[in-house]
N, C-alpha and C positions, 0 to 999 in steps of 0.2 A: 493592512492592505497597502497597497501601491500605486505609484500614478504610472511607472514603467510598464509598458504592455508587455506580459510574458509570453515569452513566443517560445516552443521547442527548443532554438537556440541558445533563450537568454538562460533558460534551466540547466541545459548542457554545458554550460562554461560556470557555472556556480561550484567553487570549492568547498561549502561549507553548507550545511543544513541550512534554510531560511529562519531569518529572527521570525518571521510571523508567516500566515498564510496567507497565499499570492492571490486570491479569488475568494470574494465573499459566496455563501451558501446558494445564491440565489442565479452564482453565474451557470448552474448547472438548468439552463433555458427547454434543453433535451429528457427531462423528467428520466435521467439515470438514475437507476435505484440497485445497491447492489443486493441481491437476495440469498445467496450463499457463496461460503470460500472455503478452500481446500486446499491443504500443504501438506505434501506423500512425499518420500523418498521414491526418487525413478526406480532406483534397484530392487529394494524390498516390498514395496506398493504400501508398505509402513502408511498410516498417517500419522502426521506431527499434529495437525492443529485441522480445525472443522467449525463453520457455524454456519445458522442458518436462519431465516425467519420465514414466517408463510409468505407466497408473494398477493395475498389479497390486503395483507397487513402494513397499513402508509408506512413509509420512511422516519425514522425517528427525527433524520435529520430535517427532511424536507418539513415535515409537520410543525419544526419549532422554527424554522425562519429565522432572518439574519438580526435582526431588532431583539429578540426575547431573549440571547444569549448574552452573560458574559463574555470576555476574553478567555477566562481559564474552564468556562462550562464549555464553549467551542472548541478550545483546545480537547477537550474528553470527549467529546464526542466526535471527534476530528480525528483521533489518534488511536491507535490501538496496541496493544502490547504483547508478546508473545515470551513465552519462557518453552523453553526449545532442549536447553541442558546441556553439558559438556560435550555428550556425543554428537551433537549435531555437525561438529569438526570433523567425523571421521567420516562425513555423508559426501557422495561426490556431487552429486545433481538432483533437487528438487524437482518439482511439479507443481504445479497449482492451477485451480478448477477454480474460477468467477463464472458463478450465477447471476447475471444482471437482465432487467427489461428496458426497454427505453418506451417512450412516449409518444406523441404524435407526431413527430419530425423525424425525417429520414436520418441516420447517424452516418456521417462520411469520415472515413478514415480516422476512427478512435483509435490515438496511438497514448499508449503509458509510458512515463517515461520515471524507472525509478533508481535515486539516486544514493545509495551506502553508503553511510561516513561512520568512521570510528574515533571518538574523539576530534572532530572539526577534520578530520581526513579522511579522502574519499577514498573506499575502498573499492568500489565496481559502479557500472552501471550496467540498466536492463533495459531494452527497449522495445518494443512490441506494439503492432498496430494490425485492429479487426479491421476488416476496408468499409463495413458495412454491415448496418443494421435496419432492417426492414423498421417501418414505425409499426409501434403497438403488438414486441413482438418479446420474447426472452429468448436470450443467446448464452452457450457456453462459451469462455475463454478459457482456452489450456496456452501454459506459459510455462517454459524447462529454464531453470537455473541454475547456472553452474555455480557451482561454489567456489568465491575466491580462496586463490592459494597465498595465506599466510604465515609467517613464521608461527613455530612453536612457542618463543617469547611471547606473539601479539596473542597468540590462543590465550596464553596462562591469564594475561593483561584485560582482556577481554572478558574470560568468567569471573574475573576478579572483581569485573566492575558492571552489574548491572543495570542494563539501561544505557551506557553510553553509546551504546553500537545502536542508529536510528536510520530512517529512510524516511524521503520526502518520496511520495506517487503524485506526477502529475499526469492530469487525464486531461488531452484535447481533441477538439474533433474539429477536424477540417483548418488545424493551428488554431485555434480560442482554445485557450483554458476555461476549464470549466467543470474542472475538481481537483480540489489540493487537499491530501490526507496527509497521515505522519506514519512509521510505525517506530518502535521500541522494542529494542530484543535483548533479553533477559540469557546467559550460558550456563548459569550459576547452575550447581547439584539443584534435582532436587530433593524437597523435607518430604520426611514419611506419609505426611499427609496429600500431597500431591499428584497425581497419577502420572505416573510415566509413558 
């Protein structure tokens, strides 16, 4: 954690993934829970990836609280990992569907702000902001991404190595952070055992 107050700004001028996360579990004051995620190709309506949990069902994270964790147990449950596959290169624009409810506080202008690096360089950012969320309500977020345009060098470089291609998602509401996740994306074939 950090004494620097992270504001939209200071996120946006960062070249480089964070050493650590910027927001302990507890700055999330707004009882955001997310309840299901969804990643489609715009073109095909293909889905890539999908989860979901009941929304009667606590929050795994919120239930364990900032105290009960490790570093590296936070970090797991803080992070997520996608294996996606060489094709995901030939995809022009995603989509993605957040299921999330808030809590008893009105939510003002929740903006995400997420930031791609490959190898400690950044490759794009995304930025997106719902203006508003009633309290004590669940809301869709639909969010299109285009897909950055890299060389065929970085592709090969890139399935070569998975897991160095990472994002920080920051979530503010009304500028307070008040959720910092990670993710990790995996280009590599997949094994027979895995579903495509």
């Amino acid at each position: 954690m950090t004494e620097t107050k992270i504001t939209p700004e200071y996120v946006l001028a960062l070249n480089k993934p964070t050493a650590s996360f910027m927001c302990p579990l507890s700055a999330n004051i707004y009882n955001i829970q997310f309840l299901s995620f969804r990643v489609r190709d715009v073109e095909s309506g293909y889905v890539l990836f999908e989860i979901s949990r009941d929304e009667n069902d606590p929050d795994p994270m919120q239930a364990l609280g900032d105290s009960n964790l490790s570093p590296e147990e936070e970090a797991e449950y803080r992070t997520v990992r996608y294996h996606f596959g060489p094709d995901f290169f030939k995809l022009k624009t995603i989509g993605t569907t957040l299921r999330f409810s808030v809590g008893d506080k009105p939510v003002k202008n929740f903006r995400m702000i997420e930031r791609h690096y490959y190898k400690d360089k950044l490759l794009h950012n995304y930025d997106f902001t719902f203006p508003f969320c009633i309290p004590n309500t669940t809301n869709d977020w639909e969010a299109i991404y285009k897909i950055p345009t890299v060389s065929q060098e970085q592709i090969k470089d890139m399935i070569a190595h998975p897991y160095e291609t990472v994002s920080d998602s920051f979530y503010f509401v009304d500028g307070e952070l008040v959720m910092h996740n990670r993710a990790e994306y995996d280009y590599s074939p997949f094994t027979d055992e895995e579903e495509k």
